[in-house]
N, C-alpha and C positions, 0 to 999 in steps of 0.2 A: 358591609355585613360580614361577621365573621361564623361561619359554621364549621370548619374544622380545627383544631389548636395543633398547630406542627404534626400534621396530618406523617404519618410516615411508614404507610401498607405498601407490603411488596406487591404489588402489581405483575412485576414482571415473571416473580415464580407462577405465578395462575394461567402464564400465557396458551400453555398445550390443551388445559382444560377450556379457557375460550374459545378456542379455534375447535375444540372436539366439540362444543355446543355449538358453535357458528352451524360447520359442517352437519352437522346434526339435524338443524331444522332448513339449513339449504336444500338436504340431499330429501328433503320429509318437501317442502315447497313444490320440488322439482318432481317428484315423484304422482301428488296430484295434478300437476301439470302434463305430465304423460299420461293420466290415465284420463283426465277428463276434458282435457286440451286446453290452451290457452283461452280463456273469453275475452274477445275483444269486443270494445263497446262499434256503435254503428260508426263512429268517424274513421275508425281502419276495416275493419270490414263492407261498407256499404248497406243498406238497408232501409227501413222506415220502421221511427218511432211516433207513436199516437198513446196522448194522456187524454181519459176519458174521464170524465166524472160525473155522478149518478146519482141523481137523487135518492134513489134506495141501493144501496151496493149489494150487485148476485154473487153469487160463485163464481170461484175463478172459473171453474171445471167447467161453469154451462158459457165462460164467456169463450172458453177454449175450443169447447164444441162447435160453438157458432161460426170462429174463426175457420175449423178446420172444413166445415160442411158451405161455409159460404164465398169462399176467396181460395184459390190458387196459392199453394203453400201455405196456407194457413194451420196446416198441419203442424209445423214448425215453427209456428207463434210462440214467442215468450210472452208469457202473462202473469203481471203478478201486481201484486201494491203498491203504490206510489206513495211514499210520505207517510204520515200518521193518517190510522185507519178510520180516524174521525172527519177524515178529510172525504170520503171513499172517491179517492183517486184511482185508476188504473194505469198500468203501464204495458203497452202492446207492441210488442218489438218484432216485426215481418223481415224478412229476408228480402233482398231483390230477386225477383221472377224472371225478368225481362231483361232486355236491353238498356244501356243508359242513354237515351236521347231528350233533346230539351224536351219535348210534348208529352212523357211519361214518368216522368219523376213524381209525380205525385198520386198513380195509379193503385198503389198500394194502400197507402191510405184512407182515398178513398172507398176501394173496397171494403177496407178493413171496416171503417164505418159504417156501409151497406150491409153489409154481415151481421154487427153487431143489432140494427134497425130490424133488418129482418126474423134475426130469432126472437124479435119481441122481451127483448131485455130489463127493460122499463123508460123512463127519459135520462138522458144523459148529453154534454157538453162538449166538445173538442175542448180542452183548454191548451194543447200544444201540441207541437208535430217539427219529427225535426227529418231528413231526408239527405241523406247521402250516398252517390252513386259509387259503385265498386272502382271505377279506375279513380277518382278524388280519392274514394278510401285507403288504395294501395300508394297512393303519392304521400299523404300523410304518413302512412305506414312507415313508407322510404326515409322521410324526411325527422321524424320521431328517433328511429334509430340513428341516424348521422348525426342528428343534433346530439347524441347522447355519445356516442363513439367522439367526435371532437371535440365534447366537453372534455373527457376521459382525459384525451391527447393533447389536451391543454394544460391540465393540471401537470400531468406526467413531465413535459418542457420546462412548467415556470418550476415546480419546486426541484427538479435535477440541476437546474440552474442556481436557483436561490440555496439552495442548500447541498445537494449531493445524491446521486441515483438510487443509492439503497434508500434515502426517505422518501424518494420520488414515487419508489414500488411500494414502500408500507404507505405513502397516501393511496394511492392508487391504490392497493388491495382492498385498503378500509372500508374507498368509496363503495368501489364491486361489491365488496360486502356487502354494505349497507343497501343497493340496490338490490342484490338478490334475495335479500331479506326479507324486503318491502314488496317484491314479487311474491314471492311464498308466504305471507300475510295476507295476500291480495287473494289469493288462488284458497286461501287457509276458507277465507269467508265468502268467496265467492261473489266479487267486484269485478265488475268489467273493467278494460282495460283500455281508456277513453283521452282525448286529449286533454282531461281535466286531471289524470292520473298523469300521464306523461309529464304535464308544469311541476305536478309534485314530486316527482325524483329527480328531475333534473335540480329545482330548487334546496333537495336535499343532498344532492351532490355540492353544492356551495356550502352547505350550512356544515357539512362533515368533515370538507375539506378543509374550513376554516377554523374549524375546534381544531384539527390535527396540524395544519401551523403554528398554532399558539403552543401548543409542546415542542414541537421542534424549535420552535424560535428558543425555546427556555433550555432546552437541551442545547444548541450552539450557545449562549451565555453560559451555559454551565461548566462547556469546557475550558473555560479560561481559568477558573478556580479549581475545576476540577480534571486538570490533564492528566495525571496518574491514575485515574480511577477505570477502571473497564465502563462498556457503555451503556451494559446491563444497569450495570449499579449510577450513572450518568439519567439515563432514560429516566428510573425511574424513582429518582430526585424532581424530575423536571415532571410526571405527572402528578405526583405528590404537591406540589408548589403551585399547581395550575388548577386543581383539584376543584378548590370553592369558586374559581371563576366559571371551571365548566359545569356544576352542578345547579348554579344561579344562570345562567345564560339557559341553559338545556329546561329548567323547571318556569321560569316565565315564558319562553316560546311555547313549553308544553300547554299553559293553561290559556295562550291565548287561541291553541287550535285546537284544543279540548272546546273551547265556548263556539270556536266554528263548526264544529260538527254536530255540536247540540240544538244549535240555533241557526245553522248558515242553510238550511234548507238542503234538500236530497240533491241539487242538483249537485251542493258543495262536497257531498258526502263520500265519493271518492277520493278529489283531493286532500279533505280534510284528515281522512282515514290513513291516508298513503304518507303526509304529513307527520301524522302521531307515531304512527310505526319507527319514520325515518329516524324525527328527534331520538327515539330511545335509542336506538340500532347505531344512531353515530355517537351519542356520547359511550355507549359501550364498545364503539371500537375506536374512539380515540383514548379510550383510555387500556384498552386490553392488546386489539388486533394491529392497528395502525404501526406501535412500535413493537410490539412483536414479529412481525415482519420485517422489519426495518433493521432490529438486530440478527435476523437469524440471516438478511440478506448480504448485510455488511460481515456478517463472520467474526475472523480476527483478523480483518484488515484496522488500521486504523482510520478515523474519521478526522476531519479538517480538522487541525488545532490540537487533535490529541498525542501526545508522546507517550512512547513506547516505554515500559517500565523500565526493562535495561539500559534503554539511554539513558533515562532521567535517573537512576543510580549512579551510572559511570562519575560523574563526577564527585558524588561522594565517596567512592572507591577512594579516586585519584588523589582527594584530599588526604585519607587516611592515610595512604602509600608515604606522602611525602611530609607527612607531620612525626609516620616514627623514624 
């Protein structure tokens, strides 16, 4: 399929204005994040969740109420919708109270349900309940960010390897990018921060990573034709050329997790969200950040393969010299 004709946009002039929009909603991301904390879902914090459903759906307010007058912390119940409102779902998210021991894990819940009975609510269901004690939560915790730190530390080895340190750091920055993005999108609409989130950045760390190989691979082909050319103008040859494969790869992933998140149920709806975010977020820094970095890191050093302009004259000199 062809959708550009000798595509040939400078990209690489636009780079200061990408990186001033990156920063832009990084620094806008992070700022709701200090102001109203990180939300993590119950598998890093601890707590008990209970979905209710009702044959007549109340107010949140009076299911709030009942929590807060019938149960121990209940005051601090999140309550809110589950799923479409045709379903009348609830969603009752408790804190841990107590201690974590086998014979109390499921105290919370329980109450939470007695509470709700008690304030005479109308009939309603348990259809799920999920319980996670605070030290499993803070091991997740632990284990979430290491898995994510050795991702990082992985990529950073093979592609300084495979290719040369300064593209090691524009992949590397890209990925960062794209994960801080996908946080401050996350925090934008207010998603908890759940192990169903965590598979979706880490998988968006693959997916970013792998757009921004395919330009670097085309930029090392390129210096073989193109050894006199600085790398600016090298770079952005090779996203040019790479263009309609990442536009086509980036637009089918998108619609297949655009249909996950319309259809895949609320449980998916973090993933799916955290997902949609990433796909844009990486092909926009494989195409803008990734090697903007990568040139501004490299300098005017030269990159493998490429020769220096005065070298590659000297011998025309030399000819001239000796022809008059």
């Amino acid at each position: 399929m062809q959708i550009f004709t000798n595509p040939n946009y400078d990209f690489v002039r636009w780079r200061w204005h990408a990186i001033a929009l990156s920063l832009l909603v990084i620094l806008a991301g992070l700022g709701v994040m200090w102001k109203d904390g990180v939300r993590l879902g119950v598998d890093f914090e601890g707590g008990t969740i209970v979905i209710a459903k009702f044959d007549q759906m109340p107010p949140l307010e009076r299911i709030r109420e009942a929590l807060q007058k019938g149960m121990p912390g209940g005051g601090e119940a999140v309550v809110q919708q589950y799923g479409d409102a045709a379903n009348r779902d609830v969603l009752i998210r408790v804190r841990r109270t107590g201690a974590e021991t086998a014979g109390n894990l499921s105290q919370e819940a329980e109450a939470a349900v007695a509470a709700l009975k008690q304030a005479g609510l109308g009939n309603f269901a348990v259809v799920g309940t999920e319980i996670v004690g605070p030290v499993v939560g803070e091991q997740l915790k632990r284990q979430g960010v290491l898995a994510t730190v050795l991702a990082l530390a992985g990529i950073l080895i093979y592609i300084a390897i495979r290719f040369q340190l300064g593209f090691a750091v524009g992949a590397v920055a890209a990925t960062l990018h794209d994960l801080l993005v996908c946080l401050a999108f996350l925090a934008f609409f207010k998603y908890d921060i759940t192990l169903n989130v965590i598979a979706g950045l880490l998988t968006i760390t693959g997916y970013s990573v792998n757009d921004t190989i395919v330009v670097f691979d085309r930029v090392r082909e390129n210096m073989r034709s193109m050894r006199r050319d600085n790398l600016s103008r090298i770079v952005n040859v090779a996203v040019n050329q790479t263009l309609a494969r990442t536009v086509i790869t980036a637009g089918t992933t998108l619609l297949s997790v655009l249909a996950l998140y319309l259809f895949g149920g609320e449980v998916l709806k973090g993933f799916a969200f955290t997902m949609l975010v990433g796909i844009i977020s990486g092909t926009y820094s494989t195409v803008f950040i990734a090697s903007a970095i990568a040139i501004m890191f490299q300098g005017r050093r030269l990159v493998k393969g490429q020769v220096a302009p005065a070298a590659a004259d000297a011998p025309r000199r030399t000819g001239r010299r000796r022809a008059s």
